[in-house]
VEXDREN-2710 file (C-alpha; in Angstrom, 1 decimal):
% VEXDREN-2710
k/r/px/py/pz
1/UNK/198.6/117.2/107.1
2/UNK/198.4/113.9/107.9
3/UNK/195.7/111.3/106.7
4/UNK/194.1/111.8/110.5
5/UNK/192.3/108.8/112.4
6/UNK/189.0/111.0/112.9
7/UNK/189.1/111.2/109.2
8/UNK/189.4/107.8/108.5
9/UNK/186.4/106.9/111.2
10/UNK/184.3/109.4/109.8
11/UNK/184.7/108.0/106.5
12/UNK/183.9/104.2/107.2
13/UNK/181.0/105.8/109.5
14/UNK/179.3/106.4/106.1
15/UNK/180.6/104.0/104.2
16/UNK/177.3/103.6/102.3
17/UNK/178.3/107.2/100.5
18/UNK/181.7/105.9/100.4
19/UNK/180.5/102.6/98.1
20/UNK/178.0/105.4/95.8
21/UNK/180.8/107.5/95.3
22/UNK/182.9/104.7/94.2
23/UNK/180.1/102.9/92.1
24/UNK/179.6/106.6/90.3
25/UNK/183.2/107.1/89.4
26/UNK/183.5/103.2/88.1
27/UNK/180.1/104.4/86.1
28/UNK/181.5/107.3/84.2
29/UNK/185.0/105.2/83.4
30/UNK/187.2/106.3/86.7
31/UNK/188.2/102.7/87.4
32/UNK/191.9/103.3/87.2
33/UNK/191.5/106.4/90.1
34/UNK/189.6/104.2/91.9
35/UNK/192.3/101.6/92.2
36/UNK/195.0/103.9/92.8
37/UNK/193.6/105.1/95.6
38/UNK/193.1/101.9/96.9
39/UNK/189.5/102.3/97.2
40/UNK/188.7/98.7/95.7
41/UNK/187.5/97.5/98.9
42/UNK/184.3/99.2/98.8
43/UNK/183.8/97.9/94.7
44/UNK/181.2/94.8/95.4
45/UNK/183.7/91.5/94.8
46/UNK/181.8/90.6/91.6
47/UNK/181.6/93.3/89.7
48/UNK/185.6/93.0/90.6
49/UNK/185.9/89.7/89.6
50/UNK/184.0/90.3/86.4
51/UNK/186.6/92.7/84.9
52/UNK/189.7/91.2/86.5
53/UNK/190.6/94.6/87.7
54/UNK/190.8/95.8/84.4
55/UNK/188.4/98.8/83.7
56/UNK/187.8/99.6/80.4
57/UNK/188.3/103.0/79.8
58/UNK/185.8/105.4/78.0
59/UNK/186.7/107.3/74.9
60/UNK/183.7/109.4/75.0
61/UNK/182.8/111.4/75.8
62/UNK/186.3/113.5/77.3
63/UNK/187.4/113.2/80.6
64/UNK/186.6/116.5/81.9
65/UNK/182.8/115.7/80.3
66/UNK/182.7/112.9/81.8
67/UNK/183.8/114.7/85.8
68/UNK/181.7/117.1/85.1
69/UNK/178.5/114.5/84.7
70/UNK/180.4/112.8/87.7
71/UNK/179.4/116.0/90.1
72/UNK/176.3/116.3/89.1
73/UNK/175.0/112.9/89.7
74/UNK/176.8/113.3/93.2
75/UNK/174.3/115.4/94.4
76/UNK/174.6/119.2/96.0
77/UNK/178.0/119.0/97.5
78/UNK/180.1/118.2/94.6
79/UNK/178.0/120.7/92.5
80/UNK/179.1/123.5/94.6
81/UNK/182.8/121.4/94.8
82/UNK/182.5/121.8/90.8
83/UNK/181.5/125.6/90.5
84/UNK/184.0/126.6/92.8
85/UNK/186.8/124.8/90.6
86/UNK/185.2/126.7/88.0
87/UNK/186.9/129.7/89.2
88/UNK/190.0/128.3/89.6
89/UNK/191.1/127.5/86.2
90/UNK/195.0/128.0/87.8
91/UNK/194.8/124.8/89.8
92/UNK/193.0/122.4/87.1
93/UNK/193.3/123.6/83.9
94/UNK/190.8/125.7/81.0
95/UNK/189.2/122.3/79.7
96/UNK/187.9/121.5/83.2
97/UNK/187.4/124.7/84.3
98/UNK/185.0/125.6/81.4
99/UNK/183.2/122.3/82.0
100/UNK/182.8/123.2/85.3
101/UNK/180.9/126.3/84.4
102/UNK/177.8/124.5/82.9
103/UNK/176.7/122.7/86.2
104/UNK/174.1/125.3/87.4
105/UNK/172.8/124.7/91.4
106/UNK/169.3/123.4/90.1
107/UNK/168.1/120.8/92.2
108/UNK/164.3/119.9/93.0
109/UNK/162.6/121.6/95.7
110/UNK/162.1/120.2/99.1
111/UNK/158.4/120.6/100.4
112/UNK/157.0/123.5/101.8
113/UNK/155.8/122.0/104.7
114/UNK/159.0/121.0/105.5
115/UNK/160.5/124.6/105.0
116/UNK/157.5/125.8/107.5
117/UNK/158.8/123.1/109.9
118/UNK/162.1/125.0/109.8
119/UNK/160.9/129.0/110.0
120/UNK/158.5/128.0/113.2
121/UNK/162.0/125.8/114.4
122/UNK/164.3/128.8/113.9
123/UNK/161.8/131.7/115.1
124/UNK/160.4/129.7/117.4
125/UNK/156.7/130.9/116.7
126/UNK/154.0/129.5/114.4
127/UNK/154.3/130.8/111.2
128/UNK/151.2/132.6/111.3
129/UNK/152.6/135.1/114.2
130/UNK/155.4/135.9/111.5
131/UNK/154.1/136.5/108.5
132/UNK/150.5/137.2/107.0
133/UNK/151.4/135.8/103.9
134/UNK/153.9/132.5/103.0
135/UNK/154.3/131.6/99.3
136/UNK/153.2/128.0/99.1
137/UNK/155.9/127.5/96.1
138/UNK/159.2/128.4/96.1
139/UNK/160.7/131.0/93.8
140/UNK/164.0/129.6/93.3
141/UNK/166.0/126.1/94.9
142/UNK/169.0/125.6/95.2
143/UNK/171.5/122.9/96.4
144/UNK/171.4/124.8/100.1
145/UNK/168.6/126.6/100.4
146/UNK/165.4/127.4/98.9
147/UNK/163.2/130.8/98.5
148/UNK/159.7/131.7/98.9
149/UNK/157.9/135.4/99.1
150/UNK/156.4/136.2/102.4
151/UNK/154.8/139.9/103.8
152/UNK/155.5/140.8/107.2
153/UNK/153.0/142.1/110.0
154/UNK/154.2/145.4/109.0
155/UNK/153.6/145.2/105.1
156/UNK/156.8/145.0/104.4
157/UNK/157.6/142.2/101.5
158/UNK/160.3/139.8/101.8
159/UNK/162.0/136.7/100.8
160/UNK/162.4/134.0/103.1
161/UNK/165.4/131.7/102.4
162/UNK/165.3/128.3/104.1
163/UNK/168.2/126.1/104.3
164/UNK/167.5/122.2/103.0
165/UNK/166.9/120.0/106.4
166/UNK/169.6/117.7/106.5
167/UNK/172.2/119.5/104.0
168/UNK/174.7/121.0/106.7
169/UNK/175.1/117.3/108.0
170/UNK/175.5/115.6/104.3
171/UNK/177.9/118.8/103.4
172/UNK/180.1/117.6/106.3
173/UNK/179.8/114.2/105.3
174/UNK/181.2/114.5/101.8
175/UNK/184.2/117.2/103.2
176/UNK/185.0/114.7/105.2
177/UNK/185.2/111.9/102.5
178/UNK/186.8/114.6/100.0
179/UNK/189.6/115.4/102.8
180/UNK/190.5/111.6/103.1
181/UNK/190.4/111.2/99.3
182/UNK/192.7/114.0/98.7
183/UNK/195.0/112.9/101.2
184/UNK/194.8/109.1/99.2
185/UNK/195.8/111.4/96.2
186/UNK/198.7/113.2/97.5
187/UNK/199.8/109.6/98.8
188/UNK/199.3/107.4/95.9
189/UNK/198.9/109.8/93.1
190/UNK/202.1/111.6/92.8
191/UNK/201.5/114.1/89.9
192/UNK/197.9/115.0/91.5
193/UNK/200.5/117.2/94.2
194/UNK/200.5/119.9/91.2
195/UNK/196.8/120.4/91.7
196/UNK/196.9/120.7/95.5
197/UNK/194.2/118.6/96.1
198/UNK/193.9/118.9/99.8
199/UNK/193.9/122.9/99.5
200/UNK/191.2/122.5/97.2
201/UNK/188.9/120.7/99.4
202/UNK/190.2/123.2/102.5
203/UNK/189.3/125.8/100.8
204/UNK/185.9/124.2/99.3
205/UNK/184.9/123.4/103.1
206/UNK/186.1/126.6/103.7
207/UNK/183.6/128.5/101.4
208/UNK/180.4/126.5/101.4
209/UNK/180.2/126.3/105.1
210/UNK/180.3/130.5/105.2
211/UNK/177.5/129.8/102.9
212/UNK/175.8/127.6/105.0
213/UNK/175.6/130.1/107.8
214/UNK/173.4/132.6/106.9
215/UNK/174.4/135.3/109.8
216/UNK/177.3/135.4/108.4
217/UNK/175.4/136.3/105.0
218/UNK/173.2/138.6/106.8
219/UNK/176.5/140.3/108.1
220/UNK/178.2/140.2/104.8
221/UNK/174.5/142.3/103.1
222/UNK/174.8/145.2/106.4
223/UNK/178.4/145.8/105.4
224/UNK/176.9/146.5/101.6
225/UNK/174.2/148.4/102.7
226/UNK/176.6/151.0/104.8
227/UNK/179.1/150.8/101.5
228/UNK/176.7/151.9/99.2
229/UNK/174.6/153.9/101.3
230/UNK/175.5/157.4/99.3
231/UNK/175.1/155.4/96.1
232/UNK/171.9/156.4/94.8
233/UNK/171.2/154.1/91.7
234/UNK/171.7/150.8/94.0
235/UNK/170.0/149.0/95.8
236/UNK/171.1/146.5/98.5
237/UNK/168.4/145.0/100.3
238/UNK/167.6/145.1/104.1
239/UNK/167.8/142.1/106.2
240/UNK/165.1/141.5/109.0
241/UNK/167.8/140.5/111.7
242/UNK/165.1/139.6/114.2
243/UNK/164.3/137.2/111.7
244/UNK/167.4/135.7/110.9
245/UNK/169.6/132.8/112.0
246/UNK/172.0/130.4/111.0
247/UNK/169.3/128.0/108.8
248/UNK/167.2/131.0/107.6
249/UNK/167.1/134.8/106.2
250/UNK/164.5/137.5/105.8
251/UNK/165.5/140.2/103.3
252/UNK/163.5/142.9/101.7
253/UNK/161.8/142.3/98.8
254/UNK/163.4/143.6/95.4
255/UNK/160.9/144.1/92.6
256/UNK/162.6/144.0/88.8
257/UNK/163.7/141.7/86.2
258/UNK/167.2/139.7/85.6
259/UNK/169.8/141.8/84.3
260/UNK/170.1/139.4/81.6
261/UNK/166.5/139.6/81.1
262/UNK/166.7/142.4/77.2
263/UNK/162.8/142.0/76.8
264/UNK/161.4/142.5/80.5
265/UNK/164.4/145.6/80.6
266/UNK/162.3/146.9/77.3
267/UNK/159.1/146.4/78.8
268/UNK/159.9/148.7/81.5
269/UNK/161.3/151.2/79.0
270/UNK/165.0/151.3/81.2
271/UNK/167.9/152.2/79.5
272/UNK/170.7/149.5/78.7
273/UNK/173.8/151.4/78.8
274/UNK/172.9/153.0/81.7
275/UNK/172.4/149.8/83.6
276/UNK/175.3/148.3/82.2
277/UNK/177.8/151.7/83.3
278/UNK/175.5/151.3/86.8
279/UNK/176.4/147.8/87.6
280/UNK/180.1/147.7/86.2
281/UNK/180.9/151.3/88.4
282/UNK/179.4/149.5/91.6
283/UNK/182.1/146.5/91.0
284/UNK/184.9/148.7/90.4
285/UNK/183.5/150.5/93.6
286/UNK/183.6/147.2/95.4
287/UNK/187.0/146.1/94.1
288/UNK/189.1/149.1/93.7
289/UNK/187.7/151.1/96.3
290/UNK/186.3/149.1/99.4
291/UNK/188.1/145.9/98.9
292/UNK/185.2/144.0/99.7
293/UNK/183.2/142.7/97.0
294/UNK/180.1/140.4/95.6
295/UNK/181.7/137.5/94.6
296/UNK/179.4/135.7/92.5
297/UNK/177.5/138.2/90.4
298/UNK/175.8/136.0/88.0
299/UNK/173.0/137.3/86.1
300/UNK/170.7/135.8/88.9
301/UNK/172.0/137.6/91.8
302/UNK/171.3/141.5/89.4
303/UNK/168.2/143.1/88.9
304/UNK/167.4/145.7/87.1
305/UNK/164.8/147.6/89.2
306/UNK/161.5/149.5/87.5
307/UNK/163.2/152.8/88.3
308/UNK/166.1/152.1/86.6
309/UNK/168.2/151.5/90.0
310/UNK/170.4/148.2/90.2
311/UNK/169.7/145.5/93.2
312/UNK/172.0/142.7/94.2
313/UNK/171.2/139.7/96.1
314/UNK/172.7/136.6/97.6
315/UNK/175.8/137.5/99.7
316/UNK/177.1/134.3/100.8
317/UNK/180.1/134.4/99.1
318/UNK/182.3/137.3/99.0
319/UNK/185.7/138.3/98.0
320/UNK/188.1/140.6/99.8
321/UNK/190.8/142.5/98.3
322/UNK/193.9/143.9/100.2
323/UNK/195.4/147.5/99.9
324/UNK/198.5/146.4/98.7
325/UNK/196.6/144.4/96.2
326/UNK/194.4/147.2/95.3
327/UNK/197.0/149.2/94.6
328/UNK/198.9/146.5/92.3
329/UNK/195.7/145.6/90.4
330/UNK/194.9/149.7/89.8
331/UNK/198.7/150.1/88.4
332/UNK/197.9/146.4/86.3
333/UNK/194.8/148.3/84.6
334/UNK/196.7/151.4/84.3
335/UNK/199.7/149.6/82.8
336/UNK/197.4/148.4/80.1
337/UNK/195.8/151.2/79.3
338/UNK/198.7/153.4/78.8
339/UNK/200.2/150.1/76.8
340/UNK/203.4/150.0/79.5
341/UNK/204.8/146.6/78.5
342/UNK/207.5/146.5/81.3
343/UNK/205.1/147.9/84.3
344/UNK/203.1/145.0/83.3
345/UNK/205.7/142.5/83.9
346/UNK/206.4/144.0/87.4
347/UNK/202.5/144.3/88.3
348/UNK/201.9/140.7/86.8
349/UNK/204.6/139.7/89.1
350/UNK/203.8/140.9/92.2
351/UNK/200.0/139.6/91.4
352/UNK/201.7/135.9/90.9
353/UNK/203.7/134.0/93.6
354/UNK/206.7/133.0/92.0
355/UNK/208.0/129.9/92.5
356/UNK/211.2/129.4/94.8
357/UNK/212.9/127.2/92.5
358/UNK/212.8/129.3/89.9
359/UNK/215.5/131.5/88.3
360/UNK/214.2/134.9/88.2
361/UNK/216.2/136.6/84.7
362/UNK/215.3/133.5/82.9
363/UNK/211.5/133.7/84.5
364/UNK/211.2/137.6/83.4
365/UNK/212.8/136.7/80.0
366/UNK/210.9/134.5/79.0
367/UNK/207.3/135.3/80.8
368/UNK/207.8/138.9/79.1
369/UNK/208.3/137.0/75.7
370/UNK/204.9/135.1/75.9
371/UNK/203.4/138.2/77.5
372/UNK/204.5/140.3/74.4
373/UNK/203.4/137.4/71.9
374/UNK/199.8/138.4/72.8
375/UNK/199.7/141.8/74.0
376/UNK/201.5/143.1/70.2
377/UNK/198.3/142.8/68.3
378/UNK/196.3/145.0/70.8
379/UNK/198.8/147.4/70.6
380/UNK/196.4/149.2/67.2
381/UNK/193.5/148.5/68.8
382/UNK/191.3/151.4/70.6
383/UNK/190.4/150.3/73.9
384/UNK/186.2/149.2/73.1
385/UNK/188.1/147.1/70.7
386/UNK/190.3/145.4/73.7
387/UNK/188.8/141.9/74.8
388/UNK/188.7/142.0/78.4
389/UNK/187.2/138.3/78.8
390/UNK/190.4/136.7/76.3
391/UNK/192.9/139.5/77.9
392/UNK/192.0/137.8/81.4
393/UNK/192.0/134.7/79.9
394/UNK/195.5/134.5/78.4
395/UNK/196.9/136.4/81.4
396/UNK/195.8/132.8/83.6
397/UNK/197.1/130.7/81.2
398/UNK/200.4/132.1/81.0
399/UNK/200.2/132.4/84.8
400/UNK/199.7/128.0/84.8
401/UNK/202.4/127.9/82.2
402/UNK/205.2/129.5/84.4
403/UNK/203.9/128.0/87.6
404/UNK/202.4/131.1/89.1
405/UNK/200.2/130.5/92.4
406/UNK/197.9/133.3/91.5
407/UNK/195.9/134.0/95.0
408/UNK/192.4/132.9/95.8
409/UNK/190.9/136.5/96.4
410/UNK/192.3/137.5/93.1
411/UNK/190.8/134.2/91.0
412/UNK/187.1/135.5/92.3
413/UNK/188.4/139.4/91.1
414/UNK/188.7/137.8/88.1
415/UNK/185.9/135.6/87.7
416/UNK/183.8/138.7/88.4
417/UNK/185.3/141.2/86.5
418/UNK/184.7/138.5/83.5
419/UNK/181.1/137.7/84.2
420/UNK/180.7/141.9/84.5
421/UNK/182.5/142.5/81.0
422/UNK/180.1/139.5/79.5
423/UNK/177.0/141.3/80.8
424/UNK/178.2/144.7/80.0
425/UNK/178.4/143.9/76.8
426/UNK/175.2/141.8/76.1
427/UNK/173.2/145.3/77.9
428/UNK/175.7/147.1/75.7
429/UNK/177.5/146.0/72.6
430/UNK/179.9/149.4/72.3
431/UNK/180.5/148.8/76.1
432/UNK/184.2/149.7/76.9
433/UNK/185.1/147.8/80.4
434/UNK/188.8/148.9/80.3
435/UNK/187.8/152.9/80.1
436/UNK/185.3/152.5/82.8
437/UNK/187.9/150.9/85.3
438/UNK/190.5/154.0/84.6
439/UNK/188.8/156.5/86.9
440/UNK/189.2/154.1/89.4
441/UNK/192.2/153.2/89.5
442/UNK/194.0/156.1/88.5
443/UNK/192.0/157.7/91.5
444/UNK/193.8/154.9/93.8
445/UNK/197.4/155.3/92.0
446/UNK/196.9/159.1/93.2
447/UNK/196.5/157.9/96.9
448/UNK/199.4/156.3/96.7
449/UNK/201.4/159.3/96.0
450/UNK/199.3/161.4/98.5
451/UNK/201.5/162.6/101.1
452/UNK/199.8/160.8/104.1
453/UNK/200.0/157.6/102.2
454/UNK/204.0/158.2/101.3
455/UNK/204.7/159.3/104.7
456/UNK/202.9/155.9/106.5
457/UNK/205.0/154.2/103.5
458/UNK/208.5/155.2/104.9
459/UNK/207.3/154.6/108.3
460/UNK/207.0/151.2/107.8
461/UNK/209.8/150.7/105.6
462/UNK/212.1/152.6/108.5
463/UNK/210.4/149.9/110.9
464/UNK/211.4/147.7/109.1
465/UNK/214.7/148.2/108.5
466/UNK/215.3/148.5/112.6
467/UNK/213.6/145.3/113.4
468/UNK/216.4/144.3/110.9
469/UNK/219.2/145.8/112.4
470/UNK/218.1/145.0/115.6
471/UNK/217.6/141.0/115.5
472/UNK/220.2/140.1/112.4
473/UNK/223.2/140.6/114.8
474/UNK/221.5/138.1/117.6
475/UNK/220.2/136.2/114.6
476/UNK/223.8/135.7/113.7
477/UNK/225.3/134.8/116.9
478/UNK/222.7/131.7/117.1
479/UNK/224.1/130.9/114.0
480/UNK/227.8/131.3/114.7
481/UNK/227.1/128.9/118.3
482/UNK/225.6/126.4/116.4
483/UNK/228.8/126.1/114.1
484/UNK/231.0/125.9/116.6
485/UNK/229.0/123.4/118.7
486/UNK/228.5/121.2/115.3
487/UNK/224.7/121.6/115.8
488/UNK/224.0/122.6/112.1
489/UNK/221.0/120.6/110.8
490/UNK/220.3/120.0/107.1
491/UNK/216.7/118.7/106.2
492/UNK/215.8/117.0/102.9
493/UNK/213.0/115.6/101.4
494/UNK/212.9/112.8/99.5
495/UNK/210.0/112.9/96.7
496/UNK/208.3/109.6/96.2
497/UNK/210.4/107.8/98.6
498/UNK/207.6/106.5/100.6
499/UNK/205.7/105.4/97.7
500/UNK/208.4/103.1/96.5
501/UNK/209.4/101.5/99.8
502/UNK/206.0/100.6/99.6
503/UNK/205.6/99.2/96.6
504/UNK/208.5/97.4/97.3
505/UNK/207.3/96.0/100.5
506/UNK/204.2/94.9/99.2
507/UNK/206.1/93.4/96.0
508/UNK/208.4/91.7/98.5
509/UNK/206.0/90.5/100.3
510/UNK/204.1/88.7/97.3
511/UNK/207.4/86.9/96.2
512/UNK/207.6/85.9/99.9
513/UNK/203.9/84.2/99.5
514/UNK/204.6/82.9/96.5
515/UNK/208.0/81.3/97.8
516/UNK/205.7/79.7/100.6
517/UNK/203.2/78.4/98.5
518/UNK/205.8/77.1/95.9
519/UNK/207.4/75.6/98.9
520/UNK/204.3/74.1/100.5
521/UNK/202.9/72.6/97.0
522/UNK/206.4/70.6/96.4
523/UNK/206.5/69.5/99.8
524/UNK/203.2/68.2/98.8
525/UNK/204.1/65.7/96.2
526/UNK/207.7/64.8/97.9
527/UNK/205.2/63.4/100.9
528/UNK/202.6/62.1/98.8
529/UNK/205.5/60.4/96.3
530/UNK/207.1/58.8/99.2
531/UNK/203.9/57.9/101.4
532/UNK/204.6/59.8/104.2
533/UNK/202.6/59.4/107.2
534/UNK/198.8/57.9/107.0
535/UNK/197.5/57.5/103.9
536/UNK/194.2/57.1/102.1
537/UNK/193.6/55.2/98.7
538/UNK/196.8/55.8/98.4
539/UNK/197.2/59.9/98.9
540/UNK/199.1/61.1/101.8
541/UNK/197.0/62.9/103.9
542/UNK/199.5/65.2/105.3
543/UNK/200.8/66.1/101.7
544/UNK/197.2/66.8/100.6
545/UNK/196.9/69.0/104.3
546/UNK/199.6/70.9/102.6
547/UNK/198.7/71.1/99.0
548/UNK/194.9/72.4/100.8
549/UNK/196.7/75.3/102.7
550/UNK/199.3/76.0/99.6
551/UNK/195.8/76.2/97.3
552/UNK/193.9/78.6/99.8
553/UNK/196.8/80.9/100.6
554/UNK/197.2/80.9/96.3
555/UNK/193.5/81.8/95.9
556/UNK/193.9/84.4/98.7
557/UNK/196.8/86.1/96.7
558/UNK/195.2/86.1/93.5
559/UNK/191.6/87.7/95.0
560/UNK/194.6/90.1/96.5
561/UNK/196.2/91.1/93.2
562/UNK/193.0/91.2/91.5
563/UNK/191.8/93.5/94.2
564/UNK/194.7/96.3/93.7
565/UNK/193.9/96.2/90.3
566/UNK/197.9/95.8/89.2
567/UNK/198.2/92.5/87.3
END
């Protein structure tokens, strides 16, 4: 996708966010990105000039230390960029991935007044008309919205969520830089490409601006409610619709503590394992069941009610999971639990997108050799001994060393199932994740030999087989015309072609300069040694005309080299 002109406008439209997020990388020792995106324009001339284009870079602390701090002085839009590369370990590694994971969404609340501005804007009543009571301080703040408790005419109590005034436009702002940034990447930085940074910011615009309409949060909570509606131990809470628009949600009230919260879950005398087998059954309900899930279920968005139920809260982001994907990830756990080495390998597969490029025998040979190196020692273990968090662990790295695009919905699958196993421990040391998912998905492996499910199976397969037979034959005969008529195209791409034409150009085009001002500064002293034309106290004025042009058009070069950065 190109580098579009509506990008480039909307980026020097704020070009004052532009300069901060250039002065905040130079800060934290990003110098050398900055110049080879060729974002040295927006670096104030003197602080240039003062380094010569050479920044010094920063041993310490390490890089991904240093990003992460990077995010976080950015403000709320590269704190939610950061936590969703947290989950995506697959596209930029463990180190930054783990760093990643300690920027929590704390940011200082904006005042109440102003979030009362916003309910009377969005219901379009005075507050008092809505609700007889409005906490005066908010309950939680995040980089989107904020919370405050409220009671309804009708008694019933709630928690208001108000989006920040102002964020949906500075959110749109920074995609909009990120999207030109990544596109300087891909253009200038040739071995960012392995990262796909433009899908990262597609799909970071993609997620926080779901988030950032809370209908479709409101939506996401109904579709809960009517999924767990026969589940008696939890509890999704109600959402006031009437209530409810794109800047602001009413939901019911849940009274409890954290899930993470071991002394208030003693106080209220509740059981820990219980809770723990509660909240892990509901996931593997979600996952393996109804392919729609809670995709960020840190200990924040779990409550341990004072009845011993579960709650959940905060739906804005969610994960989906495919039949097909269901079904793979139910034989994957089966596979381990009945220790199937070569299963795995075909499961592991088919959860992976293998590369085109890649030879297949060698790719199984050797992925099946690294998968063994760490799945041998488990082989004597029992299965509360298995490590689910390291098993998941290992399973992405090995998926980054052979190149495996491992798919979005299944990076959040994992980041919840290892948030779940961390939790399900802490409520219950003895707790054994793998044996809870086996009802699961051995119930789902039976579905797919029932016989409706075989019979819709060769249905499709035979479908497909006639589509083949049907369009191969008219398939070929385009093929066979195109022969005979010569009209056979071959397309190649040529990697980092561009680049070097223009580094050439811009190298030839130097030498050029520098031939001209070479040429223009001997002129110079041929007119002045001969006295050509008028002079004055003896200096020809036409060769000093020519050394003044020769020394501006030098000066310009140099302020033009210093500016790139490459010396």
């Amino acid at each position: 996708m190109p580098f579009t002109l509506l990008t480039l406008r909307r980026t020097y439209k704020n070009v004052n966010r532009v300069r901060q997020i250039v002065n905040v990388l130079l800060k934290y020792g990003f110098g050398k990105l900055v110049d080879q995106l060729h974002l040295g324009r927006f670096v104030p001339f003197r602080k240039r000039l003062k380094t010569f284009g050479q920044w010094p870079p920063l041993k310490s602390p390490t890089v991904p230390e240093r990003l992460r701090m990077t995010f976080a002085e950015l403000g709320p839009s590269f704190i939610k960029l950061a936590q969703i590369l947290s989950t995506r370990p697959d596209l930029i590694t463990k180190p930054f991935s783990d760093e990643f994971k300690k920027l929590q969404d704390r940011v200082p609340p904006f005042p109440t007044a102003e979030a009362i501005r916003i309910v009377e804007e969005e219901t379009g009543r005075p507050l008092r008309e809505v609700f007889t009571r409005f906490g005066s301080d908010p309950i939680a703040a995040a980089s989107i919205a904020q919370v405050h408790h409220g009671t309804l005419f009708d008694g019933s109590e709630v928690v208001v969520k108000v989006q920040r005034p102002g964020i949906r436009e500075q959110i749109e702002t920074d995609i909009s830089i990120l999207t030109g940034v990544a596109h300087l990447m891909e253009r200038y930085v040739p071995e960012s490409v392995f990262y796909n940074p433009t899908g990262i910011v597609e799909e970071f615009a993609r997620t926080v601006r779901k988030e950032l309409d809370f209908t479709e949060e409101a939506r996401n909570c109904g579709r809960f409610r009517r999924n767990f509606e026969k589940v008696s131990d939890v509890v999704i809470p109600k959402v006031f619709g009437e209530f409810t628009t794109e800047n602001m949600i009413v939901m019911e009230r849940i009274e409890g503590v954290r899930i993470d919260d071991l002394e208030g879950i003693a106080r209220l005398g509740l059981d820990r394992k219980r809770l723990a087998r509660i909240g892990v059954d509901a996931y593997f309900k979600q996952v393996l069941e109804d392919g729609f899930f809670h995709a960020d279920p840190h200990a924040g968005n779990i409550f341990a009610l004072r009845d011993g139920r579960v709650g959940f809260m905060d739906f804005g982001i969610v994960g989906r999971v495919s039949p097909e994907l269901r079904e793979t990830m139910a034989n994957t756990f089966l596979a381990l639990i009945h220790k199937d080495f070569d299963k795995l390998i075909d499961q592991y597969l088919e959860l992976g997108l293998v590369p085109e490029d890649v030879d297949l025998d060698v790719f199984r040979r050797e992925f099946k050799y690294d998968l063994a190196d760490f799945l041998e020692p488990l082989y004597g273990l029992t299965l509360s001994e298995l490590n689910f968090a390291e098993y998941m662990d290992t399973i992405t790295r090995l998926a980054i060393k052979h190149k495996l695009k491992i798919p979005a919905d299944l990076i959040l699958v994992n980041k919840a199932m290892l948030i779940l196993e961390s939790l399900g421990r802490e409520l219950d040391p003895m707790f054994d994740f793998v044996a809870a998912a086996e009802p699961y998905a051995s119930r789902l492996v039976r579905e797919r030999l029932s016989p409706s499910r075989l019979y819709e199976k060769t249905r499709k397969n035979l479908m497909d087989v006639s589509d083949f037979f049907v369009l191969f034959p008219k398939q070929m005969k385009q093929i066979v015309r195109k022969v005979l008529k010569d009209d056979i195209h071959l397309k190649m791409t040529h990697i980092g072609l561009d680049r070097f034409i223009r580094d050439m150009d811009r190298s030839s085009n130097r030498i050029s300069f520098s031939m001209i001002i070479g040429a223009m500064l001997l002129s110079s002293a041929i007119m002045h040694a001969t006295g050509v034309g008028p002079t004055f106290h003896g200096i020809s004025l036409l060769g000093l005309t020519a050394f003044g042009f020769a020394f501006l058009l030098g000066i310009w070069l140099i302020v033009s080299i210093i500016r790139s950065g490459r010396l």
